[in-house]
C-alpha positions in Angstrom: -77.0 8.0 34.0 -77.4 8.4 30.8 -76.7 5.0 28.4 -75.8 4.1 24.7 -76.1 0.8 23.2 -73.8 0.1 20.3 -74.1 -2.4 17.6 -71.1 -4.4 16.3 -70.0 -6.3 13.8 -66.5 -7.3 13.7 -64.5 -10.4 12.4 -62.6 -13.7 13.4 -61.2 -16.4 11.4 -62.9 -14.4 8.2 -66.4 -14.7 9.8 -68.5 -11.7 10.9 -69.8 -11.8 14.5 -72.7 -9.3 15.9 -72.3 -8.3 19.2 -73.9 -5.5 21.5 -72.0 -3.1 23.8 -73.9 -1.1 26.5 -71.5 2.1 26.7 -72.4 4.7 30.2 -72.0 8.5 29.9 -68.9 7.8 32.4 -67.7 4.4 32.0 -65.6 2.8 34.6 -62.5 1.9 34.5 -63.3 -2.1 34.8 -66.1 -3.5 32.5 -67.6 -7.0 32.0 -67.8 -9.1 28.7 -70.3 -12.0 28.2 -69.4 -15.3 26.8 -72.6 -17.1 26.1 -72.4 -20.8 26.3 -73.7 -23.5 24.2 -77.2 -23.7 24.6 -77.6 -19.7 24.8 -77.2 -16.2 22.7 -76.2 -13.0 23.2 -79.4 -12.1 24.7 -79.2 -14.7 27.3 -82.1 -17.5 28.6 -85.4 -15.7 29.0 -83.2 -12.4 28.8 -80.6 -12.5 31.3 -77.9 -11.0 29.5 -79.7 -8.3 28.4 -81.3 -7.6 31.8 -78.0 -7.6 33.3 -76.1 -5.5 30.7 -78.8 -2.5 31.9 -78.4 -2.9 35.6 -74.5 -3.2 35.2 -74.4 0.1 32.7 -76.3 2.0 34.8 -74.2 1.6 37.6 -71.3 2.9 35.4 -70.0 -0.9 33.8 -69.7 -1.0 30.2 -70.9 -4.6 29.6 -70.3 -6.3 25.8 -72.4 -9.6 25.0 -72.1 -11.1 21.4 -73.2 -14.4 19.3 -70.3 -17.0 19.5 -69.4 -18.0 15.8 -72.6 -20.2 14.3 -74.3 -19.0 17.1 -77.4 -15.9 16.7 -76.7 -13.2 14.5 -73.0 -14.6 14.0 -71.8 -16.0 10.7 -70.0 -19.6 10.2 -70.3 -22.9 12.1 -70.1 -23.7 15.5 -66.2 -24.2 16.1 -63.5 -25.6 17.8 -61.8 -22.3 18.4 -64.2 -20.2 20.9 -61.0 -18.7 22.4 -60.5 -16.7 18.7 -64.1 -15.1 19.6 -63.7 -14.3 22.8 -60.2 -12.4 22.0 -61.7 -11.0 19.2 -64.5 -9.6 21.4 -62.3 -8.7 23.4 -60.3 -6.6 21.1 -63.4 -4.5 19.8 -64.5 -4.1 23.5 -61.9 -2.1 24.2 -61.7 0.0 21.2 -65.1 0.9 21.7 -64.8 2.1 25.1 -61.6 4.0 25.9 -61.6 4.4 29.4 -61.9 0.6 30.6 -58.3 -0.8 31.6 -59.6 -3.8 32.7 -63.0 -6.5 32.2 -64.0 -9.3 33.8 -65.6 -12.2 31.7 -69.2 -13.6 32.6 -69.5 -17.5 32.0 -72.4 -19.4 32.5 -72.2 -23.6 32.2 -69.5 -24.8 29.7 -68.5 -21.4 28.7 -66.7 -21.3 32.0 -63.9 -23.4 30.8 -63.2 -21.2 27.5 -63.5 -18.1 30.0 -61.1 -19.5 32.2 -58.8 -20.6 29.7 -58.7 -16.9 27.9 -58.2 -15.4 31.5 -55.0 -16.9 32.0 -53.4 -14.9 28.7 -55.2 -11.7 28.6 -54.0 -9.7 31.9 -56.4 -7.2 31.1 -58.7 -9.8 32.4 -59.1 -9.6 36.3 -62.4 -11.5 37.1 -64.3 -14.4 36.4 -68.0 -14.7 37.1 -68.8 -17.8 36.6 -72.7 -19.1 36.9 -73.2 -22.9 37.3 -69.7 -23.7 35.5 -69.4 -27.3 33.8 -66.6 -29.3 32.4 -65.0 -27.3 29.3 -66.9 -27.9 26.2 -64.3 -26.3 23.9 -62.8 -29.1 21.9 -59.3 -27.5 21.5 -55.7 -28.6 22.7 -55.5 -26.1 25.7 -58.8 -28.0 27.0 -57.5 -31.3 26.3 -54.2 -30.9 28.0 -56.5 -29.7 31.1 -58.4 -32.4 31.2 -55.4 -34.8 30.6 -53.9 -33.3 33.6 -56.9 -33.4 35.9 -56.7 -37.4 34.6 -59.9 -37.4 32.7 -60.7 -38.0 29.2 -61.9 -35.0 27.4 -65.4 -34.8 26.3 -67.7 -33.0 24.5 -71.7 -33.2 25.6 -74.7 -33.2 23.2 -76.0 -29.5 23.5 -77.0 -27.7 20.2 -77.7 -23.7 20.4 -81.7 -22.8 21.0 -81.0 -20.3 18.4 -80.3 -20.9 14.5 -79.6 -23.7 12.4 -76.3 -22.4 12.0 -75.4 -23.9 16.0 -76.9 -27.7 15.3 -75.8 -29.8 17.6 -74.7 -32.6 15.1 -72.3 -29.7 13.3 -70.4 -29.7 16.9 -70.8 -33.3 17.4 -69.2 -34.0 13.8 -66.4 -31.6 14.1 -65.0 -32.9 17.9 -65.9 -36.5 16.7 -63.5 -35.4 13.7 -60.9 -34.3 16.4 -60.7 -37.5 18.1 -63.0 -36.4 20.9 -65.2 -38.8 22.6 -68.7 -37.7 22.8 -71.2 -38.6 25.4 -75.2 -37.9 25.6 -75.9 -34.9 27.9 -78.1 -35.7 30.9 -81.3 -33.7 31.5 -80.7 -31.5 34.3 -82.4 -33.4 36.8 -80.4 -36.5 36.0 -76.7 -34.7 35.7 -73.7 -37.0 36.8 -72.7 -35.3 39.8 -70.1 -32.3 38.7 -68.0 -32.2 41.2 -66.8 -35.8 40.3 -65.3 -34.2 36.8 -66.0 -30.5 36.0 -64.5 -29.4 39.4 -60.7 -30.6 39.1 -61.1 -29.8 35.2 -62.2 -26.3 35.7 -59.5 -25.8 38.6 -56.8 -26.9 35.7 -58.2 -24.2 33.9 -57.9 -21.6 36.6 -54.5 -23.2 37.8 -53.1 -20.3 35.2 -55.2 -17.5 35.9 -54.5 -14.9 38.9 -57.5 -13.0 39.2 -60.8 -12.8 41.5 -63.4 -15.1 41.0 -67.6 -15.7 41.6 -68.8 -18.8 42.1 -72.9 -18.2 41.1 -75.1 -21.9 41.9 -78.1 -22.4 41.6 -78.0 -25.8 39.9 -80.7 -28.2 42.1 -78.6 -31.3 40.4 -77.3 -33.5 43.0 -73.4 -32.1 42.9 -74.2 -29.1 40.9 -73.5 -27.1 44.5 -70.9 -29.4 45.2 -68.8 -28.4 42.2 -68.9 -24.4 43.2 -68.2 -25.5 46.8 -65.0 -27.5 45.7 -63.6 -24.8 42.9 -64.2 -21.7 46.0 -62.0 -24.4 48.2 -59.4 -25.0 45.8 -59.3 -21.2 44.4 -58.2 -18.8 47.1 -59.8 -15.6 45.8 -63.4 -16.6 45.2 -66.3 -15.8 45.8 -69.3 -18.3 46.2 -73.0 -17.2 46.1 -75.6 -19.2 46.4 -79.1 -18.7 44.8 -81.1 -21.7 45.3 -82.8 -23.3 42.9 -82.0 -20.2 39.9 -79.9 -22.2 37.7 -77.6 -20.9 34.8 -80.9 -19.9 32.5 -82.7 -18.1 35.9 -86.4 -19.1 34.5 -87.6 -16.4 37.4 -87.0 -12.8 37.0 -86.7 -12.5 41.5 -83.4 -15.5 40.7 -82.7 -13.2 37.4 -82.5 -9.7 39.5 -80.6 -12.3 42.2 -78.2 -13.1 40.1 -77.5 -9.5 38.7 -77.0 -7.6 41.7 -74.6 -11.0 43.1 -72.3 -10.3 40.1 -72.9 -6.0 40.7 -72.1 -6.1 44.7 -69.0 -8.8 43.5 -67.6 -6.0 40.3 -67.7 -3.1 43.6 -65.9 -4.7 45.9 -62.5 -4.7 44.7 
């Protein structure tokens, strides 16, 4: 099948963001957007995204990935309102390909909060893959009244973008700290406070609104990180939990990268 990779450049909040859409001869009717998380681009760790936007759009999925504002290619500074990007992505997505009536949204780690929380007003939104997901890093009131109501405190982690000075972790740190957020040190992946203590019953707030399908992807090794997907496919009827041992959101391995592609590409052709 023939392919076409577009460039974009579109705008939120009077910022220009870049983004990337993978277009098929024959799109289908139900494509995939990417929302990067905070320590990643448009490209993905060692590649992912881009390695899954190919194997998706050749199998007839139109797949957008772009750079979060402050993030890449993407003007401004890191900022409290990631839901604005993601509905402005999701706007241009669907001008630029016609024939889609519906996407499903790709999260990795705290991006699944923001993904959730954009799912649950956007019924063109269906699905939810979500790799490794962690508490909601967003620092906006929809995430705050989550967290209030899952009875924890809301928090922002330490995590600056790998890419650009734009995405400095003490620009987010300064702006939630400014919002009244309290901020705690992220722990190294090895040493992770066991998610499904916290991220779990915030992240099943998030989905509490949302009425679509969902993947569960984990592959953290973290003590909990498999306990967290294991809880959310319990508490969220239509989920789907895979298991990849060892892969991790950032899949260091192409055999977990390829792993984690075809999960999500057998999970967009079964409904």
């Amino acid at each position: 099948m023939n392919l076409e990779q577009r460039a974009l450049r579109f705008h939120t909040r009077g910022e220009a963001l870049i983004g990337i859409v993978d277009v098929p001869e024959r799109p289908l009717a139900r494509g995939m957007l990417i929302l990067a998380d905070s320590t990643q681009y448009r490209s993905g760790s060692h590649r992912q995204f881009t390695l899954l936007s190919r194997l998706l759009a050749a199998r007839g999925v139109a797949v957008m990935r772009f750079d979060r504002m402050g993030a890449g290619d993407s003007d401004g500074e890191s900022a409290a309102q990631a839901l604005d990007d993601v509905g402005a992505a999701m706007k241009e997505f669907f001008i630029h390909v016609p024939e889609m009536k519906e996407s499903v949204i790709l999260a990795p780690g705290d991006a699944a909060g923001c993904a959730a929380l954009y799912a649950a007003q956007d019924a063109r939104v269906t699905g939810l893959a979500l790799l490794d997901p962690l508490l909601p890093r967003c620092p906006n009131a929809a995430t705050a009244a989550a967290a209030a109501a899952a009875g924890e405190p809301a928090q922002v982690a330490e995590a600056g973008l790998r890419y650009g000075p734009r995405s400095a972790a003490d620009r987010l740190l300064r702006r939630a700290a400014a919002l009244g957020f309290p901020i705690r040190r992220a722990a190294s992946r090895a040493g992770r406070e066991a998610p499904s203590q916290g991220v779990a019953p915030a992240l099943a707030q998030a989905l509490a609104g949302f009425g679509g399908r969902v993947l569960l992807v984990s592959g953290d090794a973290a003590p909990g990180g498999q306990d967290a997907t294991r809880d959310l496919a319990g508490q969220y009827p239509r989920s789907r939990r895979v298991e990849i041992a060892h892969a991790g959101a950032d899949a260091r391995r192409s055999a977990w990268r390829d792993a984690v592609a075809f999960a999500c590409a057998s999970w967009l052709g079964s409904w």
